[in-house]
C-alpha positions in Angstrom: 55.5 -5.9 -64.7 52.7 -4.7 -62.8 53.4 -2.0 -60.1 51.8 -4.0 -57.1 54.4 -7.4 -58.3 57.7 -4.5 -57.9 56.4 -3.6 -54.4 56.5 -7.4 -52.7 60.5 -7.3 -52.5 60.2 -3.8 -50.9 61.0 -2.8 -47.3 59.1 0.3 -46.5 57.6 1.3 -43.4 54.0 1.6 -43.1 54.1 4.6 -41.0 56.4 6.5 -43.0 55.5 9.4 -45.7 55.5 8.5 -48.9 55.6 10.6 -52.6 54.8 8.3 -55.4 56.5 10.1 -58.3 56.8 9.7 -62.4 57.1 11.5 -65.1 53.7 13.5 -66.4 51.2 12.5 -68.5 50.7 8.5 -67.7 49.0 9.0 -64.1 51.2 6.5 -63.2 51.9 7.8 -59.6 48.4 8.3 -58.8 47.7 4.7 -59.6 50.5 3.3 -57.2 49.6 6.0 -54.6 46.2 4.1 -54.1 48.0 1.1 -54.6 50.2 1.3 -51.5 46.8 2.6 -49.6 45.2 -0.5 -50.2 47.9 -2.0 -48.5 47.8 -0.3 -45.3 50.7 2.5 -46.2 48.8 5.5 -44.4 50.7 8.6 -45.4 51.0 8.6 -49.3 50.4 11.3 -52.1 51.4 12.0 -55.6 53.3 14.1 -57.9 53.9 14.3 -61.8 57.0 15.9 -62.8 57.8 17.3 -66.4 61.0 18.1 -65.9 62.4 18.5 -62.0 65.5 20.8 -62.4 63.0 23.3 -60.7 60.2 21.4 -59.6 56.5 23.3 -58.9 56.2 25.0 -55.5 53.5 22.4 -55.1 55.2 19.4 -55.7 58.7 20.9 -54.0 56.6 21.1 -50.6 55.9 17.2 -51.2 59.3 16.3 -52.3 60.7 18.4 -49.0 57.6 16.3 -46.7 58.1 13.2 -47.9 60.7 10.3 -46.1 60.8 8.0 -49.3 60.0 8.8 -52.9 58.8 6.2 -54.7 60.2 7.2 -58.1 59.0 5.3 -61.2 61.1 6.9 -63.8 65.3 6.6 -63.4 65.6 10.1 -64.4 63.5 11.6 -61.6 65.3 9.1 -58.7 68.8 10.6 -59.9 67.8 13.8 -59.7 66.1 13.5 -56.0 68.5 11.0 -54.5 70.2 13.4 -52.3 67.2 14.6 -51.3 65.1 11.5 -49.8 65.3 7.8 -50.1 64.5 6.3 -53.1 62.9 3.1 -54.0 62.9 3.2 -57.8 60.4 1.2 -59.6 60.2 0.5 -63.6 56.9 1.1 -64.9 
């Protein structure tokens, strides 16, 4: 299913900061980053992870900014759920 169908059925708040994350390699994250700008969300970014036990100092500073993640791989929205609200989307 395409990433902008999963978003329809989502509640999130135009205003709020948002992290578009997946797992490396598949620039999946980027794509739905410009995805939710084209849709008015105003504070979005990205981040890959390859494996998030310790994330990058780069992405951690984005994960520790951000209000919701918008996780697109199950592993990753486990591993940050006590961190930030999740909306999890399969891609």
């Amino acid at each position: 299913m395409a990433l902008e169908n999963q978003l329809k059925p989502t509640k999130i708040p135009k205003d709020a900061t948002i992290l578009a994350v997946c797992m490396g390699g598949l620039n999946r994250s980027p794509k739905l980053a410009d995805i939710l700008r084209t849709k008015s969300y105003q504070n979005v970014d990205y981040a890959a992870a390859t494996g998030l036990a310790i994330p990058m100092p780069s992405t951690q500073r984005k994960i520790d900014a951000a209000e919701v993640i918008v996780a697109l791989d199950l592993d990753i929205a486990r591993i940050l759920k006590e961190q930030c609200t999740i909306v999890l989307i399969k891609g």
